[in-house]
Residue, then its C-alpha position, 0 to 999 in steps of 0.5 A: x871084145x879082145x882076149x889076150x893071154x900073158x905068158x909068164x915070162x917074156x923076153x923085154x923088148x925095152x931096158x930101164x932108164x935107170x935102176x936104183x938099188x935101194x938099201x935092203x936093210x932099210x926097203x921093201x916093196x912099199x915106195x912112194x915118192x916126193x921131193x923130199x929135200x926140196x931140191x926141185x926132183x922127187x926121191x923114193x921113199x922106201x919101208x919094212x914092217x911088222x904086221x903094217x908097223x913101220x920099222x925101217x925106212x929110207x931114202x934115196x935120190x934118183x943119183x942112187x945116194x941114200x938120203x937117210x935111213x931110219x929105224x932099226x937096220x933088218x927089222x921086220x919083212x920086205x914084202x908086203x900084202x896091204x897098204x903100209x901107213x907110211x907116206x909122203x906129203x907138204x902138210x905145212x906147205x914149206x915147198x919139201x915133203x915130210x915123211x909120215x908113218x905109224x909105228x906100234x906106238x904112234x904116228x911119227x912124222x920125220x923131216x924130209x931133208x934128214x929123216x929126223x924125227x920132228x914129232x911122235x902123235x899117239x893114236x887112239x884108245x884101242x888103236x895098235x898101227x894105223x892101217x894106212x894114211x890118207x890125207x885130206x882136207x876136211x877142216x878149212x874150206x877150200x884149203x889144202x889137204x892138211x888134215x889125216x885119216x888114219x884107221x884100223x882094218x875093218x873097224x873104225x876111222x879117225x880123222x885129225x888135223x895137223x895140230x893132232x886135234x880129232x876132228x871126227x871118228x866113225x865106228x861102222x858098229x854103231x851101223x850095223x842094224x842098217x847093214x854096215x859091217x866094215x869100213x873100206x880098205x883106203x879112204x878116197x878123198x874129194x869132194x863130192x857136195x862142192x862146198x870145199x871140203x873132202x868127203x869119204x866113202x867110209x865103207x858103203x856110206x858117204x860120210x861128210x866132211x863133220x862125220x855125219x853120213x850123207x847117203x849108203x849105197x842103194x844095193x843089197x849085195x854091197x849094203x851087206x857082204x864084204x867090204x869095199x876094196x877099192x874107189x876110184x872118182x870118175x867124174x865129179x859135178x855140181x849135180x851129184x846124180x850126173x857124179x860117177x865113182x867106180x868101186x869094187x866090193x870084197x865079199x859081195x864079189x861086186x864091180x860097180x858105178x855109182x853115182x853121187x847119190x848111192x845109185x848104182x848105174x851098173x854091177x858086174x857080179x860073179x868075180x872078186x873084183x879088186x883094183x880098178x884104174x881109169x882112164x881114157x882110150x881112143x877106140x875107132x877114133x873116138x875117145x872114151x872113159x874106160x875101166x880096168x880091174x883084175x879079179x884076185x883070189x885066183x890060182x897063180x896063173x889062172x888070173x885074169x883082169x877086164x877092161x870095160x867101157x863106161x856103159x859096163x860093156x865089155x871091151x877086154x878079158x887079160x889072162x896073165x899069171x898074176x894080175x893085182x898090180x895095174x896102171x894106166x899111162x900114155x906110153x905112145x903118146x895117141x892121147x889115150x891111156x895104155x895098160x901097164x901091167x907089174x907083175x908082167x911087165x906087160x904094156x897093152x894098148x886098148x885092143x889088147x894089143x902087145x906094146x912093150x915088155x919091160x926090162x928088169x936090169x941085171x936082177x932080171x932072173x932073179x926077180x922071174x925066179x922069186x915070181x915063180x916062187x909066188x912073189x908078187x913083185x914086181x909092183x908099179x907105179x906111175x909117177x912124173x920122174x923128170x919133172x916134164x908133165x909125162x907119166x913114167x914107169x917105176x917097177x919096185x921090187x925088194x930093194x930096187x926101182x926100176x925106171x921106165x922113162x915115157x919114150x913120148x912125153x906128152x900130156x896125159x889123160x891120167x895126170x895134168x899138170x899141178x894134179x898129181x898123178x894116182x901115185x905121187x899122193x895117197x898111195x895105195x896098194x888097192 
Protein backbone atom coordinates (compact mmCIF):
# COMPACT_ATOMS: atom_id res chain seq x y z
CA UNK A 1 0.00 0.00 0.00
CA UNK A 2 1.50 3.52 -1.15
CA UNK A 3 1.12 6.81 0.78
CA UNK A 4 1.62 9.88 -0.79
CA UNK A 5 1.27 13.67 0.54
CA UNK A 6 0.36 16.64 -1.81
CA UNK A 7 1.70 19.58 -1.16
CA UNK A 8 -0.73 22.50 -1.41
CA UNK A 9 1.21 24.38 -4.05
CA UNK A 10 3.35 23.01 -6.90
CA UNK A 11 4.69 24.48 -9.70
CA UNK A 12 2.79 22.97 -13.04
CA UNK A 13 4.73 20.72 -15.06
CA UNK A 14 2.15 21.08 -17.94
CA UNK A 15 0.23 24.02 -19.60
CA UNK A 16 -3.23 24.26 -20.75
CA UNK A 17 -4.39 23.48 -24.24
CA UNK A 18 -6.46 26.15 -24.21
CA UNK A 19 -8.18 28.59 -21.34
CA UNK A 20 -11.62 29.85 -22.01
CA UNK A 21 -12.64 32.78 -19.90
CA UNK A 22 -16.35 32.57 -19.29
CA UNK A 23 -18.70 35.59 -18.79
CA UNK A 24 -18.59 36.11 -14.71
CA UNK A 25 -22.02 37.78 -14.70
CA UNK A 26 -23.51 34.87 -16.32
CA UNK A 27 -20.79 31.62 -14.90
CA UNK A 28 -19.63 29.84 -12.05
CA UNK A 29 -18.26 26.68 -10.90
CA UNK A 30 -21.06 24.71 -12.15
CA UNK A 31 -20.30 23.61 -15.99
CA UNK A 32 -21.17 20.92 -18.11
CA UNK A 33 -20.90 20.45 -21.48
CA UNK A 34 -22.66 19.17 -24.71
CA UNK A 35 -23.18 20.22 -28.32
CA UNK A 36 -25.57 22.52 -27.86
CA UNK A 37 -25.92 24.14 -31.52
CA UNK A 38 -25.37 21.04 -32.96
CA UNK A 39 -22.35 21.99 -35.03
CA UNK A 40 -20.67 18.60 -34.28
CA UNK A 41 -18.17 20.25 -31.06
CA UNK A 42 -19.52 20.25 -27.39
CA UNK A 43 -19.92 24.01 -25.90
CA UNK A 44 -19.67 24.90 -21.76
CA UNK A 45 -22.60 25.36 -20.31
CA UNK A 46 -22.15 27.55 -17.30
CA UNK A 47 -24.48 28.86 -14.28
CA UNK A 48 -25.14 31.17 -11.05
CA UNK A 49 -27.82 30.44 -8.26
CA UNK A 50 -29.36 31.41 -5.21
CA UNK A 51 -29.53 28.79 -2.71
CA UNK A 52 -29.69 26.10 -6.08
CA UNK A 53 -32.11 28.33 -8.30
CA UNK A 54 -30.86 28.91 -11.37
CA UNK A 55 -30.42 32.57 -11.96
CA UNK A 56 -27.97 33.41 -14.79
CA UNK A 57 -26.43 31.08 -17.49
CA UNK A 58 -24.67 30.83 -20.42
CA UNK A 59 -22.98 29.54 -23.14
CA UNK A 60 -19.60 29.44 -24.61
CA UNK A 61 -17.76 27.66 -27.66
CA UNK A 62 -14.48 26.41 -27.26
CA UNK A 63 -13.24 29.48 -29.75
CA UNK A 64 -14.09 31.47 -26.51
CA UNK A 65 -17.41 33.23 -28.14
CA UNK A 66 -20.40 33.27 -25.95
CA UNK A 67 -23.23 31.63 -27.50
CA UNK A 68 -26.24 33.17 -25.24
CA UNK A 69 -26.64 34.32 -21.77
CA UNK A 70 -29.79 34.04 -20.06
CA UNK A 71 -31.33 35.67 -17.02
CA UNK A 72 -30.68 38.14 -14.89
CA UNK A 73 -26.66 39.67 -15.29
CA UNK A 74 -24.86 39.27 -11.60
CA UNK A 75 -27.52 37.60 -9.99
CA UNK A 76 -26.98 35.14 -7.26
CA UNK A 77 -23.49 33.44 -6.21
CA UNK A 78 -20.62 31.66 -8.29
CA UNK A 79 -19.87 29.09 -6.09
CA UNK A 80 -21.12 26.25 -5.22
CA UNK A 81 -21.67 23.57 -2.45
CA UNK A 82 -23.99 20.67 -4.01
CA UNK A 83 -25.46 19.81 -7.25
CA UNK A 84 -27.12 22.72 -9.12
CA UNK A 85 -30.59 21.59 -11.57
CA UNK A 86 -29.20 22.77 -14.28
CA UNK A 87 -28.29 20.31 -17.33
CA UNK A 88 -27.72 19.69 -20.75
CA UNK A 89 -29.45 16.93 -23.01
CA UNK A 90 -31.15 15.43 -26.38
CA UNK A 91 -34.40 14.97 -24.78
CA UNK A 92 -36.22 14.86 -28.09
CA UNK A 93 -33.59 13.15 -30.16
CA UNK A 94 -33.23 16.24 -32.86
CA UNK A 95 -29.07 15.79 -33.05
CA UNK A 96 -28.45 19.24 -30.58
CA UNK A 97 -28.76 19.59 -27.05
CA UNK A 98 -31.50 21.61 -24.68
CA UNK A 99 -30.34 23.16 -21.84
CA UNK A 100 -32.71 22.40 -18.78
CA UNK A 101 -32.77 24.14 -15.24
CA UNK A 102 -35.24 25.05 -12.45
CA UNK A 103 -35.75 28.39 -11.13
CA UNK A 104 -37.74 29.02 -7.82
CA UNK A 105 -40.52 28.72 -9.81
CA UNK A 106 -40.28 25.79 -12.44
CA UNK A 107 -38.32 23.53 -14.69
CA UNK A 108 -37.40 25.63 -17.66
CA UNK A 109 -36.20 24.38 -20.78
CA UNK A 110 -33.99 27.01 -23.17
CA UNK A 111 -33.22 25.97 -26.88
CA UNK A 112 -29.64 25.18 -27.27
CA UNK A 113 -28.84 27.17 -30.29
CA UNK A 114 -30.20 30.54 -28.45
CA UNK A 115 -30.81 30.14 -24.92
CA UNK A 116 -34.38 30.95 -25.79
CA UNK A 117 -36.91 29.80 -23.63
CA UNK A 118 -39.05 26.81 -25.33
CA UNK A 119 -41.22 25.93 -22.31
CA UNK A 120 -41.59 26.81 -18.40
CA UNK A 121 -42.94 23.22 -16.31
CA UNK A 122 -44.30 23.80 -12.54
CA UNK A 123 -43.04 21.73 -10.23
CA UNK A 124 -44.96 20.20 -7.56
CA UNK A 125 -47.27 21.12 -4.78
CA UNK A 126 -44.37 21.74 -1.79
CA UNK A 127 -41.61 21.79 -4.32
CA UNK A 128 -39.45 25.56 -4.34
CA UNK A 129 -36.21 24.25 -6.67
CA UNK A 130 -35.40 20.94 -7.92
CA UNK A 131 -32.15 19.74 -6.27
CA UNK A 132 -30.93 18.47 -9.26
CA UNK A 133 -31.81 16.88 -12.43
CA UNK A 134 -31.43 13.54 -13.80
CA UNK A 135 -32.52 12.07 -16.78
CA UNK A 136 -33.61 8.63 -17.26
CA UNK A 137 -35.41 6.22 -19.15
CA UNK A 138 -38.39 4.85 -17.09
CA UNK A 139 -41.47 5.03 -19.56
CA UNK A 140 -40.60 3.17 -23.18
CA UNK A 141 -38.65 0.15 -23.18
CA UNK A 142 -35.65 -0.12 -24.34
CA UNK A 143 -35.84 3.69 -25.49
CA UNK A 144 -33.56 6.61 -24.71
CA UNK A 145 -33.55 8.64 -21.48
CA UNK A 146 -36.42 10.67 -22.18
CA UNK A 147 -38.01 11.03 -18.91
CA UNK A 148 -36.57 13.45 -15.81
CA UNK A 149 -36.09 13.13 -11.99
CA UNK A 150 -36.27 16.03 -10.16
CA UNK A 151 -36.29 16.11 -6.30
CA UNK A 152 -36.06 17.88 -3.02
CA UNK A 153 -32.82 17.51 -0.86
CA UNK A 154 -33.65 14.95 1.61
CA UNK A 155 -37.18 14.26 1.00
CA UNK A 156 -38.90 13.17 -1.99
CA UNK A 157 -38.42 12.25 -5.74
CA UNK A 158 -40.42 12.82 -8.54
CA UNK A 159 -40.13 11.37 -11.88
CA UNK A 160 -41.84 12.92 -15.37
CA UNK A 161 -41.88 12.38 -18.97
CA UNK A 162 -41.00 14.83 -21.26
CA UNK A 163 -44.79 15.73 -21.95
CA UNK A 164 -44.52 16.63 -18.13
CA UNK A 165 -46.71 13.83 -17.25
CA UNK A 166 -45.82 12.37 -13.52
CA UNK A 167 -44.81 9.05 -13.81
CA UNK A 168 -44.34 8.39 -10.14
CA UNK A 169 -43.03 10.23 -6.93
CA UNK A 170 -41.42 8.45 -3.55
CA UNK A 171 -41.73 9.95 -0.40
CA UNK A 172 -39.23 8.19 1.86
CA UNK A 173 -41.76 9.42 5.11
CA UNK A 174 -44.33 6.75 4.15
CA UNK A 175 -40.81 4.69 4.94
CA UNK A 176 -39.77 5.48 8.02
CA UNK A 177 -41.23 2.59 10.44
CA UNK A 178 -38.57 0.30 8.11
CA UNK A 179 -35.73 2.96 8.60
CA UNK A 180 -35.58 5.09 5.69
CA UNK A 181 -34.93 8.66 6.46
CA UNK A 182 -33.77 10.42 3.32
CA UNK A 183 -33.63 9.83 -0.01
CA UNK A 184 -29.95 10.12 -2.05
CA UNK A 185 -28.20 13.25 -3.06
CA UNK A 186 -27.91 12.42 -7.11
CA UNK A 187 -30.02 9.66 -8.42
CA UNK A 188 -27.88 7.16 -10.53
CA UNK A 189 -29.98 5.46 -13.32
CA UNK A 190 -29.40 1.93 -15.00
CA UNK A 191 -30.72 -0.93 -15.32
CA UNK A 192 -30.71 -3.30 -12.91
CA UNK A 193 -33.44 -6.22 -13.81
CA UNK A 194 -32.66 -5.94 -17.73
CA UNK A 195 -36.08 -5.43 -18.64
CA UNK A 196 -35.14 -2.02 -20.47
CA UNK A 197 -35.84 0.34 -18.45
CA UNK A 198 -34.05 2.42 -15.53
CA UNK A 199 -33.95 1.79 -11.96
CA UNK A 200 -32.79 3.91 -8.89
CA UNK A 201 -31.23 3.83 -5.81
CA UNK A 202 -33.73 6.50 -4.04
CA UNK A 203 -31.69 6.32 -0.73
CA UNK A 204 -31.09 2.98 0.64
CA UNK A 205 -33.87 0.95 -1.38
CA UNK A 206 -33.97 0.12 -5.16
CA UNK A 207 -36.89 1.54 -6.56
CA UNK A 208 -38.20 0.04 -9.73
CA UNK A 209 -38.75 1.70 -13.07
CA UNK A 210 -43.20 2.16 -11.81
CA UNK A 211 -41.80 3.43 -8.01
CA UNK A 212 -42.39 0.28 -6.42
CA UNK A 213 -39.22 -0.95 -4.29
CA UNK A 214 -37.48 -3.93 -5.14
CA UNK A 215 -35.26 -4.45 -2.24
CA UNK A 216 -33.34 -2.08 1.03
CA UNK A 217 -29.87 -2.60 1.50
CA UNK A 218 -29.06 -5.34 4.03
CA UNK A 219 -26.84 -3.19 6.62
CA UNK A 220 -27.85 -1.71 9.88
CA UNK A 221 -25.50 1.27 9.50
CA UNK A 222 -27.05 2.30 6.15
CA UNK A 223 -30.74 1.19 6.88
CA UNK A 224 -30.76 3.80 9.50
CA UNK A 225 -28.05 7.00 9.81
CA UNK A 226 -27.04 9.46 7.15
CA UNK A 227 -28.19 9.28 3.73
CA UNK A 228 -26.51 8.01 0.53
CA UNK A 229 -24.19 10.30 -0.94
CA UNK A 230 -22.75 9.02 -3.80
CA UNK A 231 -23.55 5.55 -6.32
CA UNK A 232 -21.37 4.37 -8.84
CA UNK A 233 -22.21 1.12 -11.08
CA UNK A 234 -19.41 -1.30 -11.16
CA UNK A 235 -20.69 -4.20 -12.89
CA UNK A 236 -24.28 -4.83 -14.20
CA UNK A 237 -25.80 -8.67 -15.03
CA UNK A 238 -28.32 -10.51 -15.84
CA UNK A 239 -27.80 -12.38 -12.46
CA UNK A 240 -28.23 -9.15 -9.94
CA UNK A 241 -26.12 -11.39 -7.15
CA UNK A 242 -23.10 -11.33 -9.59
CA UNK A 243 -24.21 -6.83 -9.96
CA UNK A 244 -21.79 -4.95 -7.98
CA UNK A 245 -22.51 -1.11 -7.19
CA UNK A 246 -20.28 1.13 -4.91
CA UNK A 247 -21.72 3.45 -2.64
CA UNK A 248 -20.71 5.61 0.26
CA UNK A 249 -23.30 6.70 3.31
CA UNK A 250 -23.15 10.27 5.07
CA UNK A 251 -24.05 9.76 8.61
CA UNK A 252 -23.34 6.13 8.76
CA UNK A 253 -19.71 7.10 7.74
CA UNK A 254 -20.02 3.83 5.53
CA UNK A 255 -17.90 2.77 2.12
CA UNK A 256 -19.59 -0.03 0.81
CA UNK A 257 -20.11 -2.80 -2.23
CA UNK A 258 -23.05 -3.86 -2.86
CA UNK A 259 -24.52 -6.13 -4.96
CA UNK A 260 -28.00 -6.24 -7.21
CA UNK A 261 -29.78 -7.72 -4.26
CA UNK A 262 -28.85 -5.31 -1.31
CA UNK A 263 -26.13 -7.48 -0.19
CA UNK A 264 -23.20 -5.69 1.13
CA UNK A 265 -20.11 -7.76 -0.25
CA UNK A 266 -17.73 -5.37 1.99
CA UNK A 267 -17.90 -1.88 4.20
CA UNK A 268 -15.22 0.38 5.17
CA UNK A 269 -16.54 2.32 8.29
CA UNK A 270 -14.79 4.88 10.38
CA UNK A 271 -14.50 7.85 7.82
CA UNK A 272 -17.06 10.31 5.99
CA UNK A 273 -16.57 8.55 2.69
CA UNK A 274 -18.17 10.86 0.22
CA UNK A 275 -17.30 10.59 -3.75
CA UNK A 276 -16.28 7.50 -5.37
CA UNK A 277 -15.01 6.90 -9.06
CA UNK A 278 -13.84 3.61 -10.84
CA UNK A 279 -11.96 2.59 -12.88
CA UNK A 280 -9.29 0.10 -14.22
CA UNK A 281 -5.44 -0.08 -13.20
CA UNK A 282 -2.71 -2.09 -14.31
CA UNK A 283 -0.75 -3.20 -11.15
CA UNK A 284 1.94 -5.94 -11.54
CA UNK A 285 0.89 -6.31 -15.21
CA UNK A 286 -2.58 -7.44 -14.44
CA UNK A 287 -5.68 -5.31 -14.69
CA UNK A 288 -8.17 -4.66 -12.24
CA UNK A 289 -11.07 -2.63 -11.05
CA UNK A 290 -10.19 -0.05 -8.48
CA UNK A 291 -11.89 2.42 -6.30
CA UNK A 292 -11.17 6.00 -5.39
CA UNK A 293 -12.86 8.09 -2.61
CA UNK A 294 -12.07 11.00 -0.59
CA UNK A 295 -13.20 11.14 3.11
CA UNK A 296 -14.79 15.19 3.59
CA UNK A 297 -15.65 16.80 6.83
CA UNK A 298 -11.80 17.37 7.34
CA UNK A 299 -9.82 20.38 8.16
CA UNK A 300 -8.32 22.15 5.08
CA UNK A 301 -5.23 20.32 4.82
CA UNK A 302 -5.79 17.42 6.80
CA UNK A 303 -7.88 15.78 3.69
CA UNK A 304 -7.02 12.52 2.58
CA UNK A 305 -8.67 10.17 -0.33
CA UNK A 306 -8.28 5.91 -0.47
CA UNK A 307 -7.86 3.94 -3.41
CA UNK A 308 -9.02 0.48 -2.93
CA UNK A 309 -9.32 -2.85 -4.93
CA UNK A 310 -12.25 -4.75 -5.68
CA UNK A 311 -11.90 -7.03 -2.88
CA UNK A 312 -11.98 -3.87 -0.38
CA UNK A 313 -7.90 -4.28 0.14
CA UNK A 314 -6.47 -1.50 0.59
CA UNK A 315 -3.94 -0.20 -2.15
CA UNK A 316 -3.32 3.99 -1.55
CA UNK A 317 -3.82 6.50 1.41
CA UNK A 318 -3.53 10.42 -0.55
CA UNK A 319 -2.72 13.37 1.95
CA UNK A 320 -3.75 16.54 0.20
CA UNK A 321 -5.12 19.94 1.23
CA UNK A 322 -8.47 19.57 0.07
CA UNK A 323 -9.63 16.17 -1.70
CA UNK A 324 -13.56 16.28 -2.83
CA UNK A 325 -13.01 17.09 -6.55
CA UNK A 326 -11.77 13.68 -8.24
CA UNK A 327 -11.73 11.60 -11.61
CA UNK A 328 -10.15 8.91 -13.57
CA UNK A 329 -8.80 9.26 -16.86
CA UNK A 330 -5.81 7.35 -18.97
CA UNK A 331 -3.55 10.28 -19.21
CA UNK A 332 -0.25 7.68 -20.31
CA UNK A 333 -2.10 5.72 -22.48
CA UNK A 334 -0.93 2.12 -20.54
CA UNK A 335 -4.94 1.05 -20.74
CA UNK A 336 -5.39 1.95 -17.05
CA UNK A 337 -7.00 4.53 -15.41
CA UNK A 338 -4.99 7.50 -13.44
CA UNK A 339 -6.23 9.86 -10.84
CA UNK A 340 -6.81 13.35 -11.64
CA UNK A 341 -6.80 15.42 -8.71
CA UNK A 342 -8.89 19.26 -9.02
CA UNK A 343 -8.09 20.94 -6.29
CA UNK A 344 -4.47 19.84 -6.58
CA UNK A 345 -4.16 19.69 -10.14
CA UNK A 346 -2.50 16.50 -9.15
CA UNK A 347 -2.41 13.33 -11.67
CA UNK A 348 -1.09 10.07 -10.16
CA UNK A 349 -0.79 6.76 -11.47
CA UNK A 350 -1.80 3.59 -9.48
CA UNK A 351 1.30 3.43 -7.34
CA UNK A 352 1.01 6.93 -6.04
CA UNK A 353 3.04 8.08 -8.25
CA UNK A 354 3.45 12.06 -9.49
CA UNK A 355 2.46 12.18 -13.41
CA UNK A 356 1.66 15.69 -13.77
CA UNK A 357 0.82 19.21 -12.33
CA UNK A 358 -1.56 21.03 -13.83
CA UNK A 359 -0.97 24.41 -15.16
CA UNK A 360 -3.67 27.07 -14.55
CA UNK A 361 -2.87 29.89 -17.28
CA UNK A 362 -2.28 33.46 -16.54
CA UNK A 363 -4.83 33.46 -13.21
CA UNK A 364 -2.85 30.71 -11.89
CA UNK A 365 -1.89 32.75 -8.39
CA UNK A 366 -5.07 34.04 -8.53
CA UNK A 367 -6.95 30.78 -8.29
CA UNK A 368 -3.80 29.50 -5.48
CA UNK A 369 -4.66 32.57 -3.49
CA UNK A 370 -8.67 31.87 -3.51
CA UNK A 371 -7.68 28.20 -2.54
CA UNK A 372 -5.69 29.33 0.47
CA UNK A 373 -8.77 31.38 1.42
CA UNK A 374 -10.91 28.04 1.39
CA UNK A 375 -12.17 27.77 -2.21
CA UNK A 376 -12.88 24.96 -3.47
CA UNK A 377 -11.72 25.43 -7.02
CA UNK A 378 -10.77 24.44 -9.09
CA UNK A 379 -13.36 21.69 -10.05
CA UNK A 380 -12.66 18.82 -12.78
CA UNK A 381 -14.13 16.99 -15.30
CA UNK A 382 -13.20 14.74 -17.61
CA UNK A 383 -14.99 15.00 -21.09
CA UNK A 384 -13.94 14.05 -24.80
CA UNK A 385 -13.17 17.80 -26.19
CA UNK A 386 -12.02 16.86 -29.82
CA UNK A 387 -14.20 14.62 -30.40
CA UNK A 388 -11.56 11.52 -30.79
CA UNK A 389 -12.95 8.95 -28.28
CA UNK A 390 -9.96 10.20 -25.39
CA UNK A 391 -10.73 11.73 -21.99
CA UNK A 392 -9.63 15.36 -21.74
CA UNK A 393 -9.30 17.41 -18.53
CA UNK A 394 -11.52 20.81 -18.11
CA UNK A 395 -10.60 22.34 -14.51
CA UNK A 396 -13.47 24.99 -13.77
CA UNK A 397 -13.25 27.75 -11.75
CA UNK A 398 -15.24 31.02 -11.09
CA UNK A 399 -15.37 31.93 -14.53
CA UNK A 400 -12.91 29.85 -16.63
CA UNK A 401 -12.18 26.56 -18.13
CA UNK A 402 -9.26 25.55 -18.11
CA UNK A 403 -8.44 22.55 -20.73
CA UNK A 404 -5.93 19.86 -20.52
CA UNK A 405 -6.09 17.88 -23.90
CA UNK A 406 -5.01 13.84 -23.28
CA UNK A 407 -1.24 13.90 -24.53
CA UNK A 408 -2.33 9.91 -25.73
CA UNK A 409 -5.50 9.65 -27.18
CA UNK A 410 -6.17 6.37 -26.93
CA UNK A 411 -9.12 4.46 -25.64
CA UNK A 412 -10.16 4.46 -22.41
CA UNK A 413 -11.28 2.32 -19.47
CA UNK A 414 -13.62 4.81 -18.37
CA UNK A 415 -15.50 5.89 -21.48
CA UNK A 416 -15.82 4.17 -25.06
CA UNK A 417 -17.25 5.38 -27.78
CA UNK A 418 -21.13 6.17 -28.20
CA UNK A 419 -21.21 5.87 -24.06
CA UNK A 420 -20.52 9.06 -22.81
CA UNK A 421 -17.87 9.43 -20.22
CA UNK A 422 -18.97 10.12 -15.98
CA UNK A 423 -19.55 14.10 -17.19
CA UNK A 424 -20.63 14.40 -20.46
CA UNK A 425 -24.43 13.01 -18.84
CA UNK A 426 -26.01 13.69 -15.48
CA UNK A 427 -23.34 15.65 -13.94
CA UNK A 428 -22.85 15.70 -10.39
CA UNK A 429 -20.86 17.46 -8.16
CA UNK A 430 -21.23 13.89 -5.83
Amino acid sequence: MFETTIPAIQDATVQPSKVINLPKDHAGHWLVTGDVDGDGEIELVSARNEHQAITAACACKLDGSVLWTWGEKGRGSRTLFHDLPLQVHDINENGKMDVFLSTRDGIIILDGENGKEVVKHPLPPGLKVSDCITFTNMSSKDGEPSDMIIKSRYDKIWVFTSDWEELWSWPPGQQRLSGMLKTCHHPEPFDLDYDGRDEILGGNIMLDNDGSELWMIDSPEMRSRGHLDALRLVHLNVDPERTRLAASYCGADCFALLDGTGRVIWKKTGEHYESIDVGKMVRDGREEVVFFVDCDHLPRGKSKAYLFSEKGDPLGLVNLYYGRQHRMVDWTGDGGSDIVLGNSRTILDSKGNVIDILGMGEKEREILARQMAGNQEPYVSIVDVNGNDAGDIILHTLDQAIIHENPNPVKVTTGTKGKPFRDEKNFTFY
